[in-house]
C-alpha positions in Angstrom: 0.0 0.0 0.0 1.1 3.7 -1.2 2.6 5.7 2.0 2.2 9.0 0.6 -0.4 11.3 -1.9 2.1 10.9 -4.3 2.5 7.0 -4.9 -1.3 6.7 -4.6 -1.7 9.0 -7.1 0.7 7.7 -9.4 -0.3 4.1 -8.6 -4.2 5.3 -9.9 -2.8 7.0 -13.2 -0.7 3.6 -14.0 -4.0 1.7 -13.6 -6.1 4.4 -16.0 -4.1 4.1 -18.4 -3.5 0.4 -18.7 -7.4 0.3 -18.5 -7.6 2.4 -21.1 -5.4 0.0 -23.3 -7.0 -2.9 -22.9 -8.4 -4.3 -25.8 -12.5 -5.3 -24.4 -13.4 -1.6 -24.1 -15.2 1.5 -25.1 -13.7 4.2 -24.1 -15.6 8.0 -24.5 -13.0 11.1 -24.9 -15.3 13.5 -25.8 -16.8 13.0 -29.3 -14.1 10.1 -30.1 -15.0 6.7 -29.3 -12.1 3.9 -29.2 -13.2 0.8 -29.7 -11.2 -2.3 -28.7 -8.2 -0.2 -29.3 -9.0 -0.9 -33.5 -11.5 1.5 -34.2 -12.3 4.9 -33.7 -15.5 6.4 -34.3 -15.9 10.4 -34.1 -19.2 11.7 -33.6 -19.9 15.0 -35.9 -23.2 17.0 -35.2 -26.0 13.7 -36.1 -23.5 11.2 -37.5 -20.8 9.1 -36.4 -17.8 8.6 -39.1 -16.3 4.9 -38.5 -12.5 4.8 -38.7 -10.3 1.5 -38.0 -7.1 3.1 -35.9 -4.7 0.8 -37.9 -3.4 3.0 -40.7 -6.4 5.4 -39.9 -8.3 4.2 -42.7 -12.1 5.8 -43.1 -14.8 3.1 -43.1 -18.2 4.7 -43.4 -20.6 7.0 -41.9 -23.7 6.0 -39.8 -26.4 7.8 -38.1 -27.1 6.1 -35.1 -24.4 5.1 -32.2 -25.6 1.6 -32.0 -25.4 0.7 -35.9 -21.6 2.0 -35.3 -20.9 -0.2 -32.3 -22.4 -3.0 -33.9 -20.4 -2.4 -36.7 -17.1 -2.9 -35.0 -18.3 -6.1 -33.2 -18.9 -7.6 -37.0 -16.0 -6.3 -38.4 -13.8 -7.8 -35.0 -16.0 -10.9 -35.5 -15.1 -11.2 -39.2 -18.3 -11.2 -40.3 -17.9 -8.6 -43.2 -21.2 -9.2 -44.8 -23.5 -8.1 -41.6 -20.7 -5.0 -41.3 -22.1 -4.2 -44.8 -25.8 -4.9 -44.4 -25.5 -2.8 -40.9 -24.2 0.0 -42.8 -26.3 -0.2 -45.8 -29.9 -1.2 -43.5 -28.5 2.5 -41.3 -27.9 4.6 -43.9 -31.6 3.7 -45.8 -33.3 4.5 -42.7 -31.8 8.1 -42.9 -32.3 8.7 -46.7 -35.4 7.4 -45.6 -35.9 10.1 -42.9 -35.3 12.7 -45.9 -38.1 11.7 -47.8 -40.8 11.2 -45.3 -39.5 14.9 -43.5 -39.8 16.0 -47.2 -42.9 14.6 -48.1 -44.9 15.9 -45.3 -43.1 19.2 -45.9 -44.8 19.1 -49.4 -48.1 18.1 -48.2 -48.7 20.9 -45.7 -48.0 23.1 -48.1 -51.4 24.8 -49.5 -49.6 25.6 -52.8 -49.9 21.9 -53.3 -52.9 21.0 -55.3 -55.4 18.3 -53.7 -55.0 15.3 -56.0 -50.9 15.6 -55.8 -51.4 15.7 -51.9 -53.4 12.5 -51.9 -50.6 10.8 -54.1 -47.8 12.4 -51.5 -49.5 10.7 -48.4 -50.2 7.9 -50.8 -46.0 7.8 -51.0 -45.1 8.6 -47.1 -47.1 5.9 -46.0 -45.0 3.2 -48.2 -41.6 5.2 -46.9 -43.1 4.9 -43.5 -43.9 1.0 -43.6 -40.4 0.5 -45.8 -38.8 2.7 -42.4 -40.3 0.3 -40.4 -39.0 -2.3 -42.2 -35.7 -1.5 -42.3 -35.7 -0.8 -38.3 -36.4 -3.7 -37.8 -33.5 -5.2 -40.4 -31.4 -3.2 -38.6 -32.6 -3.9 -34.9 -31.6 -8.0 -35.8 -28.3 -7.1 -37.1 -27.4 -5.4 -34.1 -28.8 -8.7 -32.3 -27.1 -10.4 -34.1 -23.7 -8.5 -34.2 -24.0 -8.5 -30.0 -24.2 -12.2 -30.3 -20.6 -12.3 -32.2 -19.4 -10.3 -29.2 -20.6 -12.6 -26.5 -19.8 -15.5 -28.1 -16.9 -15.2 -30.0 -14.9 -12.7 -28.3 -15.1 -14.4 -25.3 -11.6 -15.3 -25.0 -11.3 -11.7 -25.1 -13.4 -10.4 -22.3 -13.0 -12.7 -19.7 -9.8 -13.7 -18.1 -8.5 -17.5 -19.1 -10.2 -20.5 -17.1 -7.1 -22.1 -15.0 -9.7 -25.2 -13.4 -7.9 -27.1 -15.6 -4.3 -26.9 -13.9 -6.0 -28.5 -10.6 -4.0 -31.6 -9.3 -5.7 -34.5 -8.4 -6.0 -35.3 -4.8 -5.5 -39.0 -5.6 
């Protein structure tokens, strides 16, 4: 045990900053989020730009925290098709935003003649149900990308198993 202010305080920095390098982590520093120590994702007004540390190579832009999280745990988990689908099912639910925020724009309007504002709602209630759609895509990737994590990083999160190096009693 420290003796002093100074040892304890030096002792605490020591374990901060190995904590901070561990590889199992997310760690916040104001709008940068490090990722298992491979990936860094910056958050910018309403989207988060994905980059992987190594090389600082720029991945992709989401729009949701999750979708970039769940990004990293596919990409770690070598699953590169679900890090594509979680990127592509993201990003159609925000173009998708767009055009529903646009088409209601147009339909308040009173410059907009009757018939054109029955084919408009006609249109937002499609980009509504193909929204809804796509949330829920999106919702079983991320399922599904937490489920890589748990299971296949597990080696990863949890310190090794030493039951094993028991002796037996007879």
């Amino acid at each position: 045990m420290p003796k002093n202010y100074k040892q304890l305080k030096s002792k605490l920095k020591k374990l901060s900053t190995d904590e901070e390098q561990e590889d199992g982590l997310v760690i916040q520093q104001g709008n940068v989020f490090l990722v298992y120590g491979d990936y860094k994702i910056i958050k910018d007004k309403h989207q988060y730009k994905i980059y992987i540390i190594d090389g600082d190579l720029f991945i992709d832009t989401v729009f949701n925290s999750s979708s970039a999280i769940s990004w990293c745990n596919a990409h770690k988990g070598n699953d590169i098709v679900l890090a594509r689908n979680i990127i592509k099912t993201d990003r159609g639910i925000e173009f998708l935003n767009n055009d529903i925020s646009y088409t209601k724009m147009l339909i308040k309007l009173r410059s907009t003649p009757h018939p054109i504002q029955s084919i408009l709602f006609t249109k937002l209630t499609e980009y509504v149900d193909k929204q809804l759609r796509l949330k829920l895509k999106l919702h079983k990737y991320i399922q599904h990308s937490n489920q890589i994590k748990d299971k296949g990083f597990s080696n990863e999160f949890t310190a090794p198993n030493k039951a094993n190096n028991f002796n037996r009693v007879r």
